[in-house]
Wavefront OBJ file of the C-alpha trace (Angstrom):
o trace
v 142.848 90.722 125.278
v 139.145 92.195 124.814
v 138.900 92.350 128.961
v 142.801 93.989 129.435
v 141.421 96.661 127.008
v 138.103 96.829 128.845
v 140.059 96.786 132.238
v 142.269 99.892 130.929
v 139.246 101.351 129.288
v 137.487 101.716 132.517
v 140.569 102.287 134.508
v 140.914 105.488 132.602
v 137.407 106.809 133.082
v 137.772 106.475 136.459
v 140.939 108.607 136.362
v 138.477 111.379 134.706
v 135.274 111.413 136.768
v 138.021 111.295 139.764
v 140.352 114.286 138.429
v 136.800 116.327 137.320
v 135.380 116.020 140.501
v 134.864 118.693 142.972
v 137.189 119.266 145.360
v 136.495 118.364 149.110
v 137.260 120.753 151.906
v 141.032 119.220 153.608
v 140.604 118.088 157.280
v 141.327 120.657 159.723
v 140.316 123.764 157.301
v 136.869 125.800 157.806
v 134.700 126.383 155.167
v 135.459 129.481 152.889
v 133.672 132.592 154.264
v 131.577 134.776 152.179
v 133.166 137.508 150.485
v 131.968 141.185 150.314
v 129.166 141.890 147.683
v 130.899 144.602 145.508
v 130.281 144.933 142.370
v 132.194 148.387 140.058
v 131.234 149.300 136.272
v 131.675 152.781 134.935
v 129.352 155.268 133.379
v 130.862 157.641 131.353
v 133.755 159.293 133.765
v 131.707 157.969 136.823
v 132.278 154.768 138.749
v 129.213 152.993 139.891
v 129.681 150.143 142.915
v 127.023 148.049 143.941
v 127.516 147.264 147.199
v 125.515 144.471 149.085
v 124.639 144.489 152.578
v 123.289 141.217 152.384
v 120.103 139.165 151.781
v 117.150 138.293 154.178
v 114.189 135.223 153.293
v 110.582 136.913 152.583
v 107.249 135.086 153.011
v 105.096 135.997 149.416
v 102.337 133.632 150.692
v 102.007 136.560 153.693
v 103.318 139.565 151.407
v 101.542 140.031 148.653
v 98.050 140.925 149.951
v 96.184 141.001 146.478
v 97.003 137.513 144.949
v 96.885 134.070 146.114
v 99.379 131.902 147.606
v 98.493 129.141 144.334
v 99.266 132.082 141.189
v 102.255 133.388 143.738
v 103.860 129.634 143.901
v 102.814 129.108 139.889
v 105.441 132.359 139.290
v 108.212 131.293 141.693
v 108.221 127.954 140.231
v 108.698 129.270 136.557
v 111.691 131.154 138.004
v 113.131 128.005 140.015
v 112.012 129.640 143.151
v 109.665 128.186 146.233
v 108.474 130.431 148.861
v 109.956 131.960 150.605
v 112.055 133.943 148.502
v 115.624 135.422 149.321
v 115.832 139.012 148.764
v 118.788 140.921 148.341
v 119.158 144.676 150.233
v 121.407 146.574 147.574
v 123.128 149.704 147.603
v 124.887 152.055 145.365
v 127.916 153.945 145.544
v 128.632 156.946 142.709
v 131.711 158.335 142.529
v 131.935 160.699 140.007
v 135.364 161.927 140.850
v 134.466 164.954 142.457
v 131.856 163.396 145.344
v 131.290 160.068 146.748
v 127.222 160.093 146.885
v 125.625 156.798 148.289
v 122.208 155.536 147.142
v 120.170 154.101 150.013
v 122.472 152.466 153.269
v 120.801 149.253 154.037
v 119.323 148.079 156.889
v 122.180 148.370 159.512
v 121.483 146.574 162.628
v 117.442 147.205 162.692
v 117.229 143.354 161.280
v 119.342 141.561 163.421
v 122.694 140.800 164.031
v 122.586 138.073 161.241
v 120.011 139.543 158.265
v 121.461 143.134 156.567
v 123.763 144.742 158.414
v 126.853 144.289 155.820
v 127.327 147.536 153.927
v 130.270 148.774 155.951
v 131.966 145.586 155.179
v 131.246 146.131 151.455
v 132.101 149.706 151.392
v 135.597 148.877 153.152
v 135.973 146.147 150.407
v 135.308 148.393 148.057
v 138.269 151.033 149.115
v 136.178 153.523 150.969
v 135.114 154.745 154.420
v 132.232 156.021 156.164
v 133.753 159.468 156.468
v 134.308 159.785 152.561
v 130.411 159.661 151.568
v 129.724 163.019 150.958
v 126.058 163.055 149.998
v 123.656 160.325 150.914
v 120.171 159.544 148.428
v 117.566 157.755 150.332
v 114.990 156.622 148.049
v 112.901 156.744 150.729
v 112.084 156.118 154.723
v 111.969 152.454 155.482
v 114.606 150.589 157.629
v 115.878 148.408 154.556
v 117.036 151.765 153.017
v 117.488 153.842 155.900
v 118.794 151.932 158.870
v 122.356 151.857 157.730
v 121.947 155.902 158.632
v 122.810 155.364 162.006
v 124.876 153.567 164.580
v 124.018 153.114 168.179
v 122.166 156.692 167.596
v 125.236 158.207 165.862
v 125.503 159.289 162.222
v 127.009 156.558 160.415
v 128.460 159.566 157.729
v 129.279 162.185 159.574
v 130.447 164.680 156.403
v 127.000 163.617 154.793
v 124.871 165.385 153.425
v 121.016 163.638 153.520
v 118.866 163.634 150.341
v 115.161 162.990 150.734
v 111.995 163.272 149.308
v 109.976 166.134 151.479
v 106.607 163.997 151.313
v 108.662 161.568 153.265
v 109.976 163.684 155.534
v 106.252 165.260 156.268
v 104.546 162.002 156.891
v 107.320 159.776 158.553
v 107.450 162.341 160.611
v 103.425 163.056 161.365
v 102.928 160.391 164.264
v 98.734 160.731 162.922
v 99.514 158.876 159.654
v 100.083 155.935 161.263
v 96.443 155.633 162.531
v 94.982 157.910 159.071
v 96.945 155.433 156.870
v 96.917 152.154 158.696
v 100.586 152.208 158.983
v 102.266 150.449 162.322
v 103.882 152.204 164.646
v 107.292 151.118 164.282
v 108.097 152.559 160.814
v 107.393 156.082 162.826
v 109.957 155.091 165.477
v 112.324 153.425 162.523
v 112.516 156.947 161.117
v 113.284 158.967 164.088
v 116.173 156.798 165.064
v 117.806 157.303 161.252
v 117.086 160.488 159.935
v 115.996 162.597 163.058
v 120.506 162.523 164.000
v 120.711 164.075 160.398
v 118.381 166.429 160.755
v 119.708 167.184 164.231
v 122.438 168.237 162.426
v 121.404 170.246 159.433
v 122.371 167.673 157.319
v 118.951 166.853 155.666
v 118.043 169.219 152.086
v 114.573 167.377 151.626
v 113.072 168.101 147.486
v 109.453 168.331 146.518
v 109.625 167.384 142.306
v 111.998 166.666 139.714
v 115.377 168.374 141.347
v 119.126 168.278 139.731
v 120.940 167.611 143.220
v 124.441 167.302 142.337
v 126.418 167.611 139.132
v 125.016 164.314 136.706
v 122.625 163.597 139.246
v 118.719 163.978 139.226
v 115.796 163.133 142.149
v 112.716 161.894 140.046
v 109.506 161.907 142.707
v 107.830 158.621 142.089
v 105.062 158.559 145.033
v 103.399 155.361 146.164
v 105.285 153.110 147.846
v 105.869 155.832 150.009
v 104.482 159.483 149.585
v 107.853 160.639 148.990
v 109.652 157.653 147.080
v 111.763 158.973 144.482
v 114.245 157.359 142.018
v 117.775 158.938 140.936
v 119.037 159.680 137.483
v 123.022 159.342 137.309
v 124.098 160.596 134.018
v 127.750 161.262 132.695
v 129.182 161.210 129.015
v 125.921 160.384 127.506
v 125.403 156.989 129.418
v 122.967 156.818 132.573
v 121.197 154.866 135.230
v 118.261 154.944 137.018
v 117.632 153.837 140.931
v 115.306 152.753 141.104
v 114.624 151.927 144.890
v 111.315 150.157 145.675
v 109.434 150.291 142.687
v 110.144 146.507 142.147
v 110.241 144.288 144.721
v 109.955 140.610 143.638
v 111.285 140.322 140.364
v 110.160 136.944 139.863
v 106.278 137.918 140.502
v 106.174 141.474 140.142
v 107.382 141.674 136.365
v 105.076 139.543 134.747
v 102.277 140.919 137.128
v 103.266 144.393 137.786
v 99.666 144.935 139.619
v 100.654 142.730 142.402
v 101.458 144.850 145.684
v 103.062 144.319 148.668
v 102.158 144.537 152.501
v 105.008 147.459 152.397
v 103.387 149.848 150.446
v 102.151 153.124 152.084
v 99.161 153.492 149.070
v 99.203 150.043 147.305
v 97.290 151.401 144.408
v 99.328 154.459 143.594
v 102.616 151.936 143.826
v 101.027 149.631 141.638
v 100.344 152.435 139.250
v 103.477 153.894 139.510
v 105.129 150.210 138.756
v 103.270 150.021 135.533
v 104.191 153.405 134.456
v 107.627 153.012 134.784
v 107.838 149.352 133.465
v 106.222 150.753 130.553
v 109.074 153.652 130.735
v 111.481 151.703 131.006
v 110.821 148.925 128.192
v 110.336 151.557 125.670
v 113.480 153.300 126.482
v 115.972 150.723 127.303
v 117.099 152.345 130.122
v 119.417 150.761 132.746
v 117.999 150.255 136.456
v 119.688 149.653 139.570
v 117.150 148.250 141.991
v 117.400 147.554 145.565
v 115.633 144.125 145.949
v 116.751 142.809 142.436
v 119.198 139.952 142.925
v 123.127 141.078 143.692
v 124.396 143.248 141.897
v 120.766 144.135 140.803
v 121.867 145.995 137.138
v 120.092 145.262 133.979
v 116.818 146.096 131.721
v 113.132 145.321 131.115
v 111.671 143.615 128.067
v 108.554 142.772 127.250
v 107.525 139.261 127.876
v 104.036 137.622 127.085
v 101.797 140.295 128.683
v 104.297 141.406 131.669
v 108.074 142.225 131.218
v 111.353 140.219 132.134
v 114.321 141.407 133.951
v 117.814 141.042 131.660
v 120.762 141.418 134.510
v 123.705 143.228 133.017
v 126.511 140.558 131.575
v 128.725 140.014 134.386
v 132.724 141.793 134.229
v 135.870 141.454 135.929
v 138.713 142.907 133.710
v 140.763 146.258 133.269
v 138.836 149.047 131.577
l 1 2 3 4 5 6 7 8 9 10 11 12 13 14 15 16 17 18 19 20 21 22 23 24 25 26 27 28 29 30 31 32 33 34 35 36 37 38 39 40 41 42 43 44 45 46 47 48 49 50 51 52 53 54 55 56 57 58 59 60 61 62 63 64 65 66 67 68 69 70 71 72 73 74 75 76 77 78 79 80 81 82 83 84 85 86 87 88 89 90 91 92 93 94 95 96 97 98 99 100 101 102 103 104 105 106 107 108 109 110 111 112 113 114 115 116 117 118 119 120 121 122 123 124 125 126 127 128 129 130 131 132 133 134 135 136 137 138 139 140 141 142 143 144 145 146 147 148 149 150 151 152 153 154 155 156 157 158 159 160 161 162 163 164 165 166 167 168 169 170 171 172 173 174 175 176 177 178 179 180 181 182 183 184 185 186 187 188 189 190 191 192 193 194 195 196 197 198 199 200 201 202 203 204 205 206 207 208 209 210 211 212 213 214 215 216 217 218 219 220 221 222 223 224 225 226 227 228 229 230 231 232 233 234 235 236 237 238 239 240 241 242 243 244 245 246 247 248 249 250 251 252 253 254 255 256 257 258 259 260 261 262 263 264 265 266 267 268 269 270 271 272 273 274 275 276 277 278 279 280 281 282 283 284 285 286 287 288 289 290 291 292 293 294 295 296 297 298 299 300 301 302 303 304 305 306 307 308 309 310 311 312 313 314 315 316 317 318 319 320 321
């Protein structure tokens, strides 16, 4: 009797474990495909959609020029990361009823065909076309923001009209910074082949300070990264966001250590500056970000933690309003 009741006993665990299991892809069917990265919430009577256009693997140990490969690995590790790191390239629709204004475009095909290049998939996703975007905030002039501008040397947004800081404008397009500022070559030629079609065009109102650009929405200058790197205040019905572009990279390293820099950065010591002033900002005043590096969909806060900060991502939704 005791080994028919151990017999059933056993027999019906196995009937769990088995029915609990994960299920295994059926002979003759593919893998599922990645889906869009798209990501709505509302603000006030706006709609904000984060849309991905994909991820690409960085190198810290080759990055981050003013720490050590040892304390870089030490703050991956307590973040369940090893070198190197995937990175996500995030943009930002606002539609605010009125206008369809898009925050930064992604890298478009400047990384490859298989790294980036995704946004007009997640725009489509998300209900909208190229020709809709009526006004288009670049945070600033590198291909990871700006490459999504063009296609085959044709304005990917044809209505569009292009925001950018005029520090940016100046020096990206000053061929004699790249030699005064140590700055390669090919971030010159990066910016002629995305913004030059736009300004071509007349399509380019370039801002010099703190400038209300469109109804709700605000260019804050926040030089360093590049001279004319500048975040953008959305604000409707009380509630806002900030974008926050590249002012965070590496949210793993660069919140606890806000001082560490990154091979990217036009003046290292004005971005890390610049970092600690707004991480300060930010903490005090709870204000939601939208980065462009921070993992998918990249939405949340800053709180203090030991003697750096820690990144809180927004609670993830999917339901009617």
């Amino acid at each position: 009797m005791f080994s028919r009741l151990m017999i059933a006993v056993a027999t019906t665990v196995l009937m769990i474990v088995t029915s609990c299991s994960f299920p295994t892809i059926a002979p003759g069917k593919s893998a599922i495909a990645q889906v869009p990265g798209v990501y709505p919430f509302k603000l006030g009577d706006f709609k904000i959609i984060v849309l991905s256009d994909g991820t690409l693997p960085q190198d810290l140990h080759t990055l981050l020029p003013n720490t050590n490969p040892t304390e870089t690995d030490r703050l991956l590790q307590k973040n369940f990361l090893t070198n190197p790191v995937e990175t996500s390239i995030n943009a930002f629709l606002i539609d605010t009823g009125e206008q369809q204004v898009l925050v930064d475009t992604g890298a478009g095909t400047f990384f490859g065909s298989k790294l980036g290049g995704k946004l007009q998939t997640s725009l489509k996703a998300a209900g909208y076309t190229p020709n809709e975007i009526d006004a288009v905030l670049l945070t600033h002039i590198h291909t990871d923001h700006s490459g999504g501008l063009v296609e085959q040397g044709k304005r990917v947004f044809p209505a569009a009209t292009l925001y950018v800081g005029k520090p940016d404008v100046d020096f990206w397009f000053d061929r004699a910074n790249a030699t005064r500022f140590n700055v390669a070559e090919k971030y010159f030629d990066e910016a002629a082949k995305t913004v030059k079609p736009y300004l071509d065009a007349g399509k380019v109102k370039s801002f010099s300070g703190k400038t209300a650009l469109l109804p709700g929405i605000t260019a804050h200058p926040t030089p360093g990264h590049t001279p004319g790197h500048s975040c953008y205040v959305a604000a409707s019905k009380g509630e806002s966001i900030e974008f926050w572009g590249d002012i965070v990279h590496f949210a793993s390293v660069q919140f606890p250590k806000p001082e560490i820099t990154v091979a990217y950065d036009v003046d290292a010591n004005a971005a890390a500056a610049q970092r600690k002033k707004q991480f300060a900002r930010a903490e005090a005043s709870r204000i939601l970000i939208a980065g462009a590096h921070l993992p998918f969909p990249g939405v949340g806060h800053l709180r203090a933690a030991d003697r750096g900060y820690a990144w809180v991502p927004v609670d993830y939704r999917w339901r009617e309003p």
